[in-house]
C-alpha positions in Angstrom: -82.6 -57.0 -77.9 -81.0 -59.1 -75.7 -82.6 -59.8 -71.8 -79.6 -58.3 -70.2 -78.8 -55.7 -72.9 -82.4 -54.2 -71.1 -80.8 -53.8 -67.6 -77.0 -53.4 -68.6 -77.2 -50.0 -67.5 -78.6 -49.9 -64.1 -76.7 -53.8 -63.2 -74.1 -52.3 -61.5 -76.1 -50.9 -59.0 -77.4 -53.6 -57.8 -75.2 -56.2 -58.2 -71.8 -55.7 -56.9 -72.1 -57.2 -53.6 -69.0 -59.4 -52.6 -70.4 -63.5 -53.0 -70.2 -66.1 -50.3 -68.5 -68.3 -52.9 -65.9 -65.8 -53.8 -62.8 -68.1 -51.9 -63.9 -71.3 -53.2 -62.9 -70.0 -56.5 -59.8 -68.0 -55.5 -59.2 -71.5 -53.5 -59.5 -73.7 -57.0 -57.6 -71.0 -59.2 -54.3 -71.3 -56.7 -54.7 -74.8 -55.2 -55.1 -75.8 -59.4 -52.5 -73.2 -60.7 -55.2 -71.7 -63.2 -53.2 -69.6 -65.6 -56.3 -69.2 -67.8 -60.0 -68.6 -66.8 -63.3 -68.4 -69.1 -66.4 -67.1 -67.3 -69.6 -68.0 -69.5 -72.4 -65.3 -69.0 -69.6 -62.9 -67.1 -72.5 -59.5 -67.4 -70.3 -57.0 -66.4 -67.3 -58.5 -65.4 -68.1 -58.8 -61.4 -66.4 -61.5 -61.0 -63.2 -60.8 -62.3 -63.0 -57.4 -60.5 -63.3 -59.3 -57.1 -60.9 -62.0 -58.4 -58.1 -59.6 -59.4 -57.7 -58.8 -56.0 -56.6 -62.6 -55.1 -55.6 -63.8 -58.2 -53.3 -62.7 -61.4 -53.8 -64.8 -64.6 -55.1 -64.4 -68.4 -59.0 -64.1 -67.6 -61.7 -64.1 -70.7 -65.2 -63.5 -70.1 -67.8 -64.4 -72.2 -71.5 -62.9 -72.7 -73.9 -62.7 -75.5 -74.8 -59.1 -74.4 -73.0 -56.1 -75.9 -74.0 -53.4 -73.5 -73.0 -56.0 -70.6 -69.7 -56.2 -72.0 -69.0 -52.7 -72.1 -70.0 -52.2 -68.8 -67.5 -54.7 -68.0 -64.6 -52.9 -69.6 -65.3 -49.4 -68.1 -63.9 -51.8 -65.3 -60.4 -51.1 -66.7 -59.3 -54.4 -65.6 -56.7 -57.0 -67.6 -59.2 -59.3 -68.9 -60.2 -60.3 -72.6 -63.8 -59.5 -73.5 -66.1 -61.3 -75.7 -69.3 -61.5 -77.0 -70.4 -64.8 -78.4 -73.1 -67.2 -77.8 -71.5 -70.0 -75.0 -73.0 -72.6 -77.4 -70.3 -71.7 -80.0 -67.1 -70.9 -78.1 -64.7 -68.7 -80.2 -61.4 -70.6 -78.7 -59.5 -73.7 -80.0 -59.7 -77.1 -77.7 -57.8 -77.1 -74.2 -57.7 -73.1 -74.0 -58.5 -73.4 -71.0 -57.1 -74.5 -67.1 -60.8 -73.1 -65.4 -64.2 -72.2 -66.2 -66.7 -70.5 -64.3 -70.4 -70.2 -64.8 -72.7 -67.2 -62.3 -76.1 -68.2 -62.4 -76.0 -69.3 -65.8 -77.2 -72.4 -66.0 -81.1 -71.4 -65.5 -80.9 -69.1 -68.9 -79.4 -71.9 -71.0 -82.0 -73.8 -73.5 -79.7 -76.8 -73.9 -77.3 -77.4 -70.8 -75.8 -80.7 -72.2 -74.1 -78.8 -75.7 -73.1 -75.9 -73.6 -70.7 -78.6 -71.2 -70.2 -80.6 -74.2 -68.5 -77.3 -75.4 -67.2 -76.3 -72.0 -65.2 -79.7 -71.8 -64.0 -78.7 -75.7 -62.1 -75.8 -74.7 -61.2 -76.6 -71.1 -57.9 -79.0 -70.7 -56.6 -80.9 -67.4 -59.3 -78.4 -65.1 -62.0 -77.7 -63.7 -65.5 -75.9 -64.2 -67.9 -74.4 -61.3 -71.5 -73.2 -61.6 -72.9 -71.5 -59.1 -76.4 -71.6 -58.9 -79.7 -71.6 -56.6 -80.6 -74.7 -54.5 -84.3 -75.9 -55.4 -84.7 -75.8 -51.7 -84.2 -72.2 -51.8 -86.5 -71.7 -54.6 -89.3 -73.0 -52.8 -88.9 -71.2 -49.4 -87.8 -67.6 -51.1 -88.9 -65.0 -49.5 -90.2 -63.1 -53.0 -92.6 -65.9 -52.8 -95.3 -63.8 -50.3 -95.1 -61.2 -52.7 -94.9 -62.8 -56.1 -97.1 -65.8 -56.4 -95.4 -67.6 -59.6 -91.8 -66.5 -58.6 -90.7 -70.2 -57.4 -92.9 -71.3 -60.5 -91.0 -69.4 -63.1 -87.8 -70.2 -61.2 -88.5 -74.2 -60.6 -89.0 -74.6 -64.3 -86.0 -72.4 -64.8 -83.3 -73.8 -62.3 -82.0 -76.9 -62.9 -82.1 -79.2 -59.6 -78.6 -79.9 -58.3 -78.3 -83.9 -58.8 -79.2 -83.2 -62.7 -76.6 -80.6 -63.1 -74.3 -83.2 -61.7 -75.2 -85.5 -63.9 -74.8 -83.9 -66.9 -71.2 -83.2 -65.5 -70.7 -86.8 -65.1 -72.0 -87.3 -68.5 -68.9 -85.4 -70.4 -66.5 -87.0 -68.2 -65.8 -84.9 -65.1 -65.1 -86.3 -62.4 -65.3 -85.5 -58.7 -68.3 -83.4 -59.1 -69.8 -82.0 -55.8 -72.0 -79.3 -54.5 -70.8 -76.9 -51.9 -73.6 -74.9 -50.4 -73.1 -70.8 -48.9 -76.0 -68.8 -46.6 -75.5 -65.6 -46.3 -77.6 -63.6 -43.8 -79.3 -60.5 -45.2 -81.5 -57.7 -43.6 -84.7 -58.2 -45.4 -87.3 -55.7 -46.5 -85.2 -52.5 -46.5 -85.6 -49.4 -48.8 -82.1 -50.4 -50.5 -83.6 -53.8 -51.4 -86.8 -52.3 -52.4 -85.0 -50.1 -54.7 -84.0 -53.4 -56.1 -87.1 -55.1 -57.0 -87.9 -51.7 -58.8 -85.1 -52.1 -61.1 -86.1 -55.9 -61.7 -82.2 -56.4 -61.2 -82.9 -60.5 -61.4 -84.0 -61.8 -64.6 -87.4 -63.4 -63.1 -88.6 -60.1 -61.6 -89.3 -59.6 -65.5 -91.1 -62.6 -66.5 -93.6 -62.1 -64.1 -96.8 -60.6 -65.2 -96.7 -57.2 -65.0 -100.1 -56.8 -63.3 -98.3 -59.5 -60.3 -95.2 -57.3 -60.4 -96.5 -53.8 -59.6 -99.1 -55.6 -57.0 -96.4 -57.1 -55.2 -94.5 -54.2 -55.0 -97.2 -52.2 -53.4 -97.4 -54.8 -51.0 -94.1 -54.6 -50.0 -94.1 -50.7 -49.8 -97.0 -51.0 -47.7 -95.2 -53.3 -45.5 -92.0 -51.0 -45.3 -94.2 -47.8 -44.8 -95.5 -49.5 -42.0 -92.0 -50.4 -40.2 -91.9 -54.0 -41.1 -88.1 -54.2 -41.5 -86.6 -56.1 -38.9 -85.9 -59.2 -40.2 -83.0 -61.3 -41.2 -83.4 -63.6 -44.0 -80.6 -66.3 -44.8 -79.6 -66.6 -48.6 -78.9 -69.9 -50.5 -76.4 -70.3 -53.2 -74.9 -73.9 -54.5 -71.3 -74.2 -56.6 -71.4 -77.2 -58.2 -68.0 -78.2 -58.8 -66.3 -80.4 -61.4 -62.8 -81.7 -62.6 -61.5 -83.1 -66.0 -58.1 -84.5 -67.1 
């Protein structure tokens, strides 16, 4: 079974917040008059439903999990799913005017042949990956509770100047990284509920033993009133163009 087929269910849930990135990509889908979208690794369609709002075109998304797919058609919105691997892209070359890639990258064993195919499909374009800043990584805020969280995720993540060099490497140009905080409350009962559903895919590569100890720390810590704080949120789009 697929990692995300295990959580498909419950993703929703947790997941559906509205993204500081959001208007970049409604900004390069108008300013590049994107008729046609691929989103690799689109889970249950998130993005889409947030970008039908701002923008009408033909939208396929892509995902290697079934029961993420059909979560992302109880959506009921126009959009093409399907379910293939991202290494092996089911559409002829220059399908596409856009491509967009949601934390993606870090789940990828071979980054290199997934743009390799990426540029195969995609014509005069572009392609954005958003993604998590190492920065971030090491200063998360998961880290007091889960010792090997930046661990897993700094092997995981790739760091921003390598992503942008692999762009470079199949011939986009212009690549840049455009970085988004967002300012959360931080140890709530909501979020809580979160990290109980392991709704990001490193909450479930941690040892289990780790896990449930660091979830009775941060009960504890809730229990105990410890919820006024305000913790800022790091994101990175990493942006690319092709002719």
């Amino acid at each position: 079974m697929h990692l995300f087929d295990e959580c498909a269910e419950n993703y929703d849930q947790f997941r559906r917040g509205s993204a500081p990135y959001l208007f970049s990509i409604v900004s390069l889908l108008k300013k590049h008059n994107t008729v046609s979208l691929l989103d690799i690794g689109c889970g249950t369609g998130n993005l889409f439903y947030q970008l039908s709002h701002h923008w009408h075109g033909k939208y396929i998304g892509l995902d290697i999990s079934e029961k993420m797919l059909r979560k992302a058609q109880e959506k009921q919105v126009p959009a093409h799913w399907i379910c293939a691997d991202v290494r092996n892209i089911p559409s002829y070359n220059n399908s596409f005017d856009g491509i967009t890639g949601i934390y993606i990258l870090h789940l990828l064993e071979n980054i290199p042949e997934v743009l390799k195919e990426c540029r195969r499909v995609l014509k005069r374009g572009w392609i954005a990956f958003v993604s998590a800043p190492h920065h971030f990584i090491t200063n998360h805020p998961l880290n007091q509770y889960f010792p090997s969280f930046s661990e897993i995720d700094a092997r995981r993540f790739p760091k921003e100047q390598d992503i942008i060099e692999m762009l470079l490497n199949e011939s986009f140009y212009n690549v840049h990284c455009e970085y988004y905080i967002l300012v959360r409350d931080w140890l709530s009962e909501e979020y809580l509920q979160k990290i109980e559903s392991k709704f990001i895919s490193t909450l479930r590569l941690l040892p289990q033993n780790e896990f449930e100890k660091g979830l009775t720390k941060m009960r504890e810590e809730l229990s105990k009133g410890m919820t006024n704080k305000l913790i800022p949120w790091e994101s990175v789009l990493i942006i690319g163009f092709c002719n």
